[in-house]
C-alpha positions in Angstrom: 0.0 0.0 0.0 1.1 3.3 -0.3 1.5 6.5 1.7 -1.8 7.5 2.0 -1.5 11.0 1.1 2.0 10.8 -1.1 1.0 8.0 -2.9 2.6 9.2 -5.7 5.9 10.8 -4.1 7.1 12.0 -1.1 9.7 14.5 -1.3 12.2 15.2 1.4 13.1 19.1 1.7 15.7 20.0 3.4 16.2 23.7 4.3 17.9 25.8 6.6 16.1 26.3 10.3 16.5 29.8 9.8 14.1 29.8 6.2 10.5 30.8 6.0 9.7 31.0 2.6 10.8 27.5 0.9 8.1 25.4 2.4 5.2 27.6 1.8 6.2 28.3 -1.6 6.5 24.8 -1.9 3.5 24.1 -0.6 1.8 26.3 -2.8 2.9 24.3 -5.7 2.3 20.4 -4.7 0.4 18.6 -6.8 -2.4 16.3 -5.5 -0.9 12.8 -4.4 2.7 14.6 -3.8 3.9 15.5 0.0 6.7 17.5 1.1 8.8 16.0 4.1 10.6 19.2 5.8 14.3 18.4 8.0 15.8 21.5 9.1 19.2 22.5 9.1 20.1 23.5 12.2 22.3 26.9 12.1 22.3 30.5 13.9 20.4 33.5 12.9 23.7 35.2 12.8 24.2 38.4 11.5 25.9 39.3 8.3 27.6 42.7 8.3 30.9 41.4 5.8 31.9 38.4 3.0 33.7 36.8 6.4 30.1 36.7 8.1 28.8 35.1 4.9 31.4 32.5 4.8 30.7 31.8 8.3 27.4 31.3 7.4 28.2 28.6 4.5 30.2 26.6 7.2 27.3 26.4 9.7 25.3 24.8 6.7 27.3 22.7 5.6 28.5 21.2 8.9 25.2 20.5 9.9 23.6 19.2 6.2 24.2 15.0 6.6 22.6 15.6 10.5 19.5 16.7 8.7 19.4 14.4 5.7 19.8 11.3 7.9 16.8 13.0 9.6 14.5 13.4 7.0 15.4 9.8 5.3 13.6 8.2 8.1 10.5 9.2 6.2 11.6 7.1 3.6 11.4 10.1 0.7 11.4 9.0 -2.7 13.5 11.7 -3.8 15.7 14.5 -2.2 15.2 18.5 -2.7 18.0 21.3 -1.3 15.4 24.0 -0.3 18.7 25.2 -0.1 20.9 28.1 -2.6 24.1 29.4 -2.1 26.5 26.2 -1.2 24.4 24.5 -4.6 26.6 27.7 -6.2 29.6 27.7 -3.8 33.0 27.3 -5.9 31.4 27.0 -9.3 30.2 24.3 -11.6 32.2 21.3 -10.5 31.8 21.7 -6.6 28.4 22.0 -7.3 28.5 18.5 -9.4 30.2 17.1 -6.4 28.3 17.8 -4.0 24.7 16.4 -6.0 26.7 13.0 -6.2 27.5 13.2 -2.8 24.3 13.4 -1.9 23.1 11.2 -4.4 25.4 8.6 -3.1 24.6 9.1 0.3 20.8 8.6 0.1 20.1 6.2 -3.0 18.0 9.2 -4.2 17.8 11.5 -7.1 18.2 14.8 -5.6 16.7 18.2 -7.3 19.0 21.6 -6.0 19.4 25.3 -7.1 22.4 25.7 -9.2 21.4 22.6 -11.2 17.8 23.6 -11.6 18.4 27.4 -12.7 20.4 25.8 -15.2 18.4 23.2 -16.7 16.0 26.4 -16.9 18.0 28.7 -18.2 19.0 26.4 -21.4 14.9 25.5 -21.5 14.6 28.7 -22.6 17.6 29.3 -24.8 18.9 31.9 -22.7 23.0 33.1 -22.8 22.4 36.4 -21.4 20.8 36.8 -17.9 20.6 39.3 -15.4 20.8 37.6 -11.6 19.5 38.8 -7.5 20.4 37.5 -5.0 20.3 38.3 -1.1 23.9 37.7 -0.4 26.9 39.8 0.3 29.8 40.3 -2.4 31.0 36.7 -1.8 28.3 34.8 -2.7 27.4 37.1 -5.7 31.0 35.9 -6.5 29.8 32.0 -6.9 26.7 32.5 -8.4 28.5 34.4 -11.1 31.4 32.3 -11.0 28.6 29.1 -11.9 26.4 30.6 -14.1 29.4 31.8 -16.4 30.9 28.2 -15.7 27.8 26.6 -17.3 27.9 29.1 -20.3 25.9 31.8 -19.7 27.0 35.3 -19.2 25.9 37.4 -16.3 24.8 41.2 -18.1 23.8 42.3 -14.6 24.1 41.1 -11.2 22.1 42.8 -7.9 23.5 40.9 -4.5 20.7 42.8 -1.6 23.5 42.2 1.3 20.3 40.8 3.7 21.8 41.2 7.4 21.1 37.9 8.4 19.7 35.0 7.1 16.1 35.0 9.0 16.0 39.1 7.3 16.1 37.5 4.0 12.6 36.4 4.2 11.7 40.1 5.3 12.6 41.9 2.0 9.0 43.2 0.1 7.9 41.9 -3.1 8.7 45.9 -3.7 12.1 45.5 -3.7 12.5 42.4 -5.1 10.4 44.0 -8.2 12.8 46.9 -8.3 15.4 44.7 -8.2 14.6 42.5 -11.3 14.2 45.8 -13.1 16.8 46.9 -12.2 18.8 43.7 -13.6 16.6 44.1 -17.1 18.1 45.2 -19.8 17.3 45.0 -23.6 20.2 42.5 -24.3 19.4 40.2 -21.1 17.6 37.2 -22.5 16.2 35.8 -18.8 16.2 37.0 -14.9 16.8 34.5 -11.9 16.5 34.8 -8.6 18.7 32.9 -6.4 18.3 32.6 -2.6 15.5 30.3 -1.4 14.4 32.2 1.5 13.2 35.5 -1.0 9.7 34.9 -1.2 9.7 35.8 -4.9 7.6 33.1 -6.7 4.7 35.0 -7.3 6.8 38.1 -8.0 8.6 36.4 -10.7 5.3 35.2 -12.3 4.4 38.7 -12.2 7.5 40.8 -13.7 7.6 38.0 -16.6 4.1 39.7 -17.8 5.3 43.4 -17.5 9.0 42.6 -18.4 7.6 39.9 -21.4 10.3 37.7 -21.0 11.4 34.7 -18.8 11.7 35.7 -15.4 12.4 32.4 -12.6 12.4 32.3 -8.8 15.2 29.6 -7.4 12.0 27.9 -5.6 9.9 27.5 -8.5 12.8 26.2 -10.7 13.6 23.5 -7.9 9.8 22.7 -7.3 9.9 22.4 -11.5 12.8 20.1 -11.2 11.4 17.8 -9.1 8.2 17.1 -10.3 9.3 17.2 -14.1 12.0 14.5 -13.4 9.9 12.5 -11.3 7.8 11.7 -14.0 4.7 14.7 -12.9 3.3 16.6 -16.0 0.7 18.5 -14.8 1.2 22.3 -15.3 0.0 24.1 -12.4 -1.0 28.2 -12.6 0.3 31.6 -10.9 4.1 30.4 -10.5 4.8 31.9 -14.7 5.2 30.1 -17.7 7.7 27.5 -16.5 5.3 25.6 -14.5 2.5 26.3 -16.6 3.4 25.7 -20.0 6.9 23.4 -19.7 
């Protein structure tokens, strides 16, 4: 018999304790049948005033990451999502290879995560030129430019919104994060992503793409898209933007 409520997949999340955004987005996008399976990653709200504060931040993560996939595996997921964004980035393309088969090899699972699935995205949609926000200080701007270019695309503009710690993330308006992707438009940038899973910018995202008419992807819906399209799940699903409603 199967679950009774994921009898068609249950999907372990794993996100950092200090993020608010991934599982409601997520949420928000689960098809009937599916279930998302939340472990937390235990870290400090700590502040972040400088890069050093940021790389602190990385090294709480990642210390802390197996802890909560061992956690969640006790569910007995049927595949693995990183609600998680900047270590997917962190020293370009080939780290970010590593640490999926690490992962992969760790829990038997395919796993869905943020650098991979903006990319998958990105070349969906043909794009070479993109413009890029993120809520990270000048370090992590530094990887997520250093991957995208790594995977052949170039960055035309990137906004980093240097978010004082990583609970304030959640707190920036959808006013903001609209000025921001306009401000990374231009008339030779071919897509906009937004990276950082704790920027509650899904629906924002959906929106800009009509007033901008062109492709414009939040981190969370690109995952959430991963997932179900590799898991076998074709049904398109409204008010996310065209990815999940017409791909």
């Amino acid at each position: 018999m199967p679950d009774s409520l994921g009898y068609r997949a249950k999907f372990g999340v794993l996100i950092p304790s200090t993020n608010t955004s991934v599982e409601p987005e997520f949420a928000d996008m689960r098809p009937v049948g599916v279930t998302n399976h939340t472990s937390r990653i235990v870290i400090p709200d700590i502040p972040l005033k400088s890069n050093e504060d940021f790389d602190k931040l990385i090294a709480f993560i990642e210390a802390a990451q197996m802890a909560a996939v061992d956690s969640v595996m006790s569910c007995h997921p049927d595949r693995l999502i990183l609600g998680i964004s900047a270590e997917t980035f962190w020293n370009g393309l080939t780290a970010s290879r590593d640490l999926r088969k690490l992962l992969e090899s760790h829990t038997k699972l395919p796993v869905s995560m943020g650098a991979d699935s903006c990319e998958e995205v990105l070349k969906l949609y043909n794009a070479k030129r993109i413009g890029v926000v993120t809520p990270y200080w000048p370090v992590g701007d530094k990887n997520v430019k250093r991957f995208f270019e790594e995977a052949g695309f170039h960055v035309a503009k990137l906004i980093g919104l240097s978010c004082e710690s990583p609970v304030l993330i959640a707190h920036v308006s959808e006013a903001r994060l609209h000025d921001a992707i306009r401000e990374v438009n231009g008339p030779d940038v071919d897509a906009i992503v937004q990276v950082g899973t704790n920027l509650a910018c899904a629906r924002v995202a959906a929106a800009a793409e009509i007033y901008l008419r062109k492709p414009v992807f939040a981190i969370n819906t690109a995952i959430y898209w991963h997932a179900l399209r590799h898991h076998g799940f074709k049904e398109k699903i409204g008010g996310f933007g065209s990815l999940l409603e017409h791909h």
